[in-house]
C-alpha atoms as an extended CHARMM CRD file, in Angstrom:
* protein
*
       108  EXT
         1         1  UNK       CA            -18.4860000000        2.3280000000       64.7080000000  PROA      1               0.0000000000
         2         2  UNK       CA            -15.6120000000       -0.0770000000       65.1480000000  PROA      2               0.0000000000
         3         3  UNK       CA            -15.0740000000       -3.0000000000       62.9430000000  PROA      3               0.0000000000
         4         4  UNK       CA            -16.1280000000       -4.8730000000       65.6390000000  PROA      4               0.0000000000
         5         5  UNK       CA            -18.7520000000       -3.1060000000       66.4380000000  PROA      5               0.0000000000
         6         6  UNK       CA            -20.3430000000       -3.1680000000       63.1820000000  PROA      6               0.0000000000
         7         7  UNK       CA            -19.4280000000       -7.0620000000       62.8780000000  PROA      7               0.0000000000
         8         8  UNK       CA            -21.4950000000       -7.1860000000       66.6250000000  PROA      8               0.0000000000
         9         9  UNK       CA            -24.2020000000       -5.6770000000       64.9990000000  PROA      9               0.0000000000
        10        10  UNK       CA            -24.8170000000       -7.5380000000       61.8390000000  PROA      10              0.0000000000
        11        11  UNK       CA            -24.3340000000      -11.0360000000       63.8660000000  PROA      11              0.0000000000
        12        12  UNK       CA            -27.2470000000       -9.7620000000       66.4270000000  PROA      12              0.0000000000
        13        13  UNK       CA            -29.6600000000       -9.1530000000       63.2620000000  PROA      13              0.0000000000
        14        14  UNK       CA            -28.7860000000      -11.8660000000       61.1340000000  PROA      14              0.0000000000
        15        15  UNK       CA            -29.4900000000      -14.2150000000       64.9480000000  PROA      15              0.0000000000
        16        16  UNK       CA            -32.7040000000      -12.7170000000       64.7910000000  PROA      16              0.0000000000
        17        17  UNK       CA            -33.9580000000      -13.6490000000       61.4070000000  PROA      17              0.0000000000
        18        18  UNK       CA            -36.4450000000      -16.0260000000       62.1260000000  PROA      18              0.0000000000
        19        19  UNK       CA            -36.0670000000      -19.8240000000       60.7950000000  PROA      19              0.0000000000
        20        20  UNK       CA            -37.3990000000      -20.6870000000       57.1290000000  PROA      20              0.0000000000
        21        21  UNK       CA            -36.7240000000      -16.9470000000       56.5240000000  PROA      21              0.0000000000
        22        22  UNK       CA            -33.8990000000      -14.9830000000       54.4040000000  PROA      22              0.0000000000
        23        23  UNK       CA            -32.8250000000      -11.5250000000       54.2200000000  PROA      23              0.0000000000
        24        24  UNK       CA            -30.2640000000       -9.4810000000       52.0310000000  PROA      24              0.0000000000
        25        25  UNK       CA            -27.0230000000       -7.9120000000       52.5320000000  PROA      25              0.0000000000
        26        26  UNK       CA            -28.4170000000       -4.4370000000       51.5940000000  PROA      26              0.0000000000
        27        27  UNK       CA            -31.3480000000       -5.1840000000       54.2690000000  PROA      27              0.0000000000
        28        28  UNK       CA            -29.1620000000       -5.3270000000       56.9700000000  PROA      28              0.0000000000
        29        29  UNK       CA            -27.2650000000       -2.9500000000       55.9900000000  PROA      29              0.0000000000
        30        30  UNK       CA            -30.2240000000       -0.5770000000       55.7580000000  PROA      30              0.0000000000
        31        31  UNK       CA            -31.3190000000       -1.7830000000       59.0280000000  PROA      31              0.0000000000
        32        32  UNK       CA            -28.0260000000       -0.6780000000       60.5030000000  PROA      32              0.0000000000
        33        33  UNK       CA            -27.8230000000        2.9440000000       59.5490000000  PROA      33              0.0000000000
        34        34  UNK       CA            -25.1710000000        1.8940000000       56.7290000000  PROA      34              0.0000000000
        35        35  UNK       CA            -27.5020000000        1.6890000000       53.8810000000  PROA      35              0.0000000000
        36        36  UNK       CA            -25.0130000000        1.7330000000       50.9430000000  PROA      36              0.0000000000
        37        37  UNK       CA            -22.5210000000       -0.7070000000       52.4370000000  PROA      37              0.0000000000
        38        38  UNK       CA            -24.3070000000       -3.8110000000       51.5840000000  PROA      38              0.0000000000
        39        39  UNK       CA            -20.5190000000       -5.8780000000       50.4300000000  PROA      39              0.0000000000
        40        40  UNK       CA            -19.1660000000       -4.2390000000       54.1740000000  PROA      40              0.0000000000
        41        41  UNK       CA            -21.9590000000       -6.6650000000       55.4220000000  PROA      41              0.0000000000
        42        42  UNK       CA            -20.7130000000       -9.7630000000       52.9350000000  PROA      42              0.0000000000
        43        43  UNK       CA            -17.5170000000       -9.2810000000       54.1310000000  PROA      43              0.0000000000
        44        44  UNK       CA            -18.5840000000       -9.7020000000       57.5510000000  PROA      44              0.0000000000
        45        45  UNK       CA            -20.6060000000      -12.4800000000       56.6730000000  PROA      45              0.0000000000
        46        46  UNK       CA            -18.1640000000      -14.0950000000       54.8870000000  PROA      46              0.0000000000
        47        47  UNK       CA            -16.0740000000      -15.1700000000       58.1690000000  PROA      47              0.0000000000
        48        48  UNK       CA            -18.9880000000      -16.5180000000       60.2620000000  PROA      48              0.0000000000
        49        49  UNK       CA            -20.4240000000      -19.9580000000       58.3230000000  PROA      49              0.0000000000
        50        50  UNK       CA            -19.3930000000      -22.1610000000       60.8240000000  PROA      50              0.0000000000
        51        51  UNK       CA            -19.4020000000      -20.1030000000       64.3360000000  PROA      51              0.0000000000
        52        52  UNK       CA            -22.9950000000      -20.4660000000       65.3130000000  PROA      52              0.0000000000
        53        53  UNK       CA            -24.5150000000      -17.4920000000       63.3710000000  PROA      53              0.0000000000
        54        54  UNK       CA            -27.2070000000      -18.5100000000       60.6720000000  PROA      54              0.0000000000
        55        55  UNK       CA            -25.3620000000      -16.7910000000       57.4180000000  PROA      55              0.0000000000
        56        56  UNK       CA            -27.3110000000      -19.5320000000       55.2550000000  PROA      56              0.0000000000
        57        57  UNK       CA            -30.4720000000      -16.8650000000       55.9750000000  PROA      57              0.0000000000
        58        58  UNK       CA            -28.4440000000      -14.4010000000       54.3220000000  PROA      58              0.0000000000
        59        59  UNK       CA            -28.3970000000      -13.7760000000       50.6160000000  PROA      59              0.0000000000
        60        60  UNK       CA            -27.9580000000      -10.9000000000       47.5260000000  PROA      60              0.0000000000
        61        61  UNK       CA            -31.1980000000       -8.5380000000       46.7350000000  PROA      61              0.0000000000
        62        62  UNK       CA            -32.6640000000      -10.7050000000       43.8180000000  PROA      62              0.0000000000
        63        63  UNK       CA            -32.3990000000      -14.1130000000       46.1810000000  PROA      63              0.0000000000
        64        64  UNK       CA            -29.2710000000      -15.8180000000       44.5510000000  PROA      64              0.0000000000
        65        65  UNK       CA            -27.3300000000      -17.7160000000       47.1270000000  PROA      65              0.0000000000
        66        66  UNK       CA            -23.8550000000      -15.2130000000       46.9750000000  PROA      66              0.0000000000
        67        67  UNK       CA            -21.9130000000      -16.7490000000       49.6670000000  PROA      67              0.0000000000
        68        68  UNK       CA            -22.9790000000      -20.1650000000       49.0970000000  PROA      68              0.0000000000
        69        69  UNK       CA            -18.9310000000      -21.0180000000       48.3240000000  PROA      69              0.0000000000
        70        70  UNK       CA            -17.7920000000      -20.3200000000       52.1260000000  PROA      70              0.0000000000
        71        71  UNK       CA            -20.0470000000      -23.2330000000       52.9560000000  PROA      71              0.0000000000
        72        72  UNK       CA            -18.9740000000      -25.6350000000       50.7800000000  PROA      72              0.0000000000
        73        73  UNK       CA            -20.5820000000      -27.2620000000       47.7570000000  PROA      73              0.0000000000
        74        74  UNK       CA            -24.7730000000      -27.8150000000       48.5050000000  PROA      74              0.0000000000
        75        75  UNK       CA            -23.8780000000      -26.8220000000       52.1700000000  PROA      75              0.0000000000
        76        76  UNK       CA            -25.8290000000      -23.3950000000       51.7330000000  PROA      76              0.0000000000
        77        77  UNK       CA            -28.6260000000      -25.0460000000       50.2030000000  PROA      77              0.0000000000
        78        78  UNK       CA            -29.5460000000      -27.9040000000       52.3010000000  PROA      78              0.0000000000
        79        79  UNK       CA            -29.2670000000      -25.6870000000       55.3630000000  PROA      79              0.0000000000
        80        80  UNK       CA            -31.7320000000      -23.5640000000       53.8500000000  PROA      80              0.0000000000
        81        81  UNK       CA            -33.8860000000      -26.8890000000       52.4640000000  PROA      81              0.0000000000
        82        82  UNK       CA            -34.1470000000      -28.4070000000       55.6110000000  PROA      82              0.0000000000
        83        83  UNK       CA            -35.7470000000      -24.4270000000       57.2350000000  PROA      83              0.0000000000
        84        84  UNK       CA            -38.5280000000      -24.6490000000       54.9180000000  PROA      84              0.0000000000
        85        85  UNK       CA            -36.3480000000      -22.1240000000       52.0650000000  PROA      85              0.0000000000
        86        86  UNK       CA            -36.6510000000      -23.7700000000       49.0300000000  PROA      86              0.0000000000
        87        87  UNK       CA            -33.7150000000      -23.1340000000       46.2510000000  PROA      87              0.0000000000
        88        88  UNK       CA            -33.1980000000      -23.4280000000       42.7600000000  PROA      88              0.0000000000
        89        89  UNK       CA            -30.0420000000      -23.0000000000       40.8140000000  PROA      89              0.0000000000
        90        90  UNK       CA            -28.7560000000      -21.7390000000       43.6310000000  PROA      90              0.0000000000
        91        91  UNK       CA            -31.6650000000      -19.1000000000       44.0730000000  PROA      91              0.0000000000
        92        92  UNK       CA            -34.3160000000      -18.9130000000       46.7720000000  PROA      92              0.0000000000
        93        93  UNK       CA            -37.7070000000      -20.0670000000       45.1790000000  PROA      93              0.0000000000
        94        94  UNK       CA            -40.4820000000      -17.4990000000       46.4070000000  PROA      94              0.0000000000
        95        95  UNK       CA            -37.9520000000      -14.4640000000       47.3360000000  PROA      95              0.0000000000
        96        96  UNK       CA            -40.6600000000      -12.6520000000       48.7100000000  PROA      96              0.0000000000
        97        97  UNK       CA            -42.6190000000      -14.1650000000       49.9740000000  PROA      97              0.0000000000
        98        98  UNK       CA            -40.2380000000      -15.9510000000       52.6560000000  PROA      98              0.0000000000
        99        99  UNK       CA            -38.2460000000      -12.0140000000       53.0130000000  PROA      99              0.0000000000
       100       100  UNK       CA            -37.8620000000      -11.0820000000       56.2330000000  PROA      100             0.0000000000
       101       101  UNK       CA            -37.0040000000       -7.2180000000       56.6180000000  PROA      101             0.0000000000
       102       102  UNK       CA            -35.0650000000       -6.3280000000       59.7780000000  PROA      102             0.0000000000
       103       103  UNK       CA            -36.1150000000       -2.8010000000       59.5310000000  PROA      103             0.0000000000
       104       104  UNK       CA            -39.5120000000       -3.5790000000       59.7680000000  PROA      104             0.0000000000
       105       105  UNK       CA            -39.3040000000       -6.3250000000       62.4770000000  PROA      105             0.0000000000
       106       106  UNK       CA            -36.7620000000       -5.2270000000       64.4860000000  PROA      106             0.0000000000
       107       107  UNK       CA            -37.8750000000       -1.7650000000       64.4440000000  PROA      107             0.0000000000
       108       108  UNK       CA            -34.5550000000       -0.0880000000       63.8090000000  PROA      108             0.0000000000
């Protein structure tokens, strides 16, 4: 795949996580057929906060908030807050419970 391919790619799954729901870099990157290239996916992520694409559903594998600095101080957070997420110290409060795994829903 192209870089813009795989940039196409990762904006299509991260459109399709559902609202009030996150998912990890390694998740998508898993879902994608590129499962050890979980940073290729932050990198990708890291140029869309503010071109439509929901990258505040998007965070590391234990829940911390990674690219919460490319929005902006609390940005991240209250985008999340006002889904349903809830965060603290910059880590989403009940990880698992509100994961949503693109491999299993989008049946890739």
């Amino acid at each position: 795949m192209t870089g813009n391919d795989i940039r196409t790619v990762v904006y299509d799954v991260v459109c399709a996580i559902p609202p009030g729901r996150v998912t990890s870099y390694g998740a998508i990157a898993r879902a994608i057929g590129a499962p050890h290239h979980a940073r290729l996916v932050g990198r990708v992520m890291a140029g869309c906060c503010d071109v439509g694409i929901p990258a505040q559903r998007v965070v590391d594998s234990a829940g911390r908030l990674s690219g919460r600095i490319a929005f902006g101080p609390g940005r991240m957070e209250a985008l999340l807050e006002a889904e349903g997420v809830f965060v603290a110290n910059s880590r989403v409060r009940n990880f698992r419970k509100v994961f949503w795994d693109p491999l299993k829903e989008l049946g890739f």
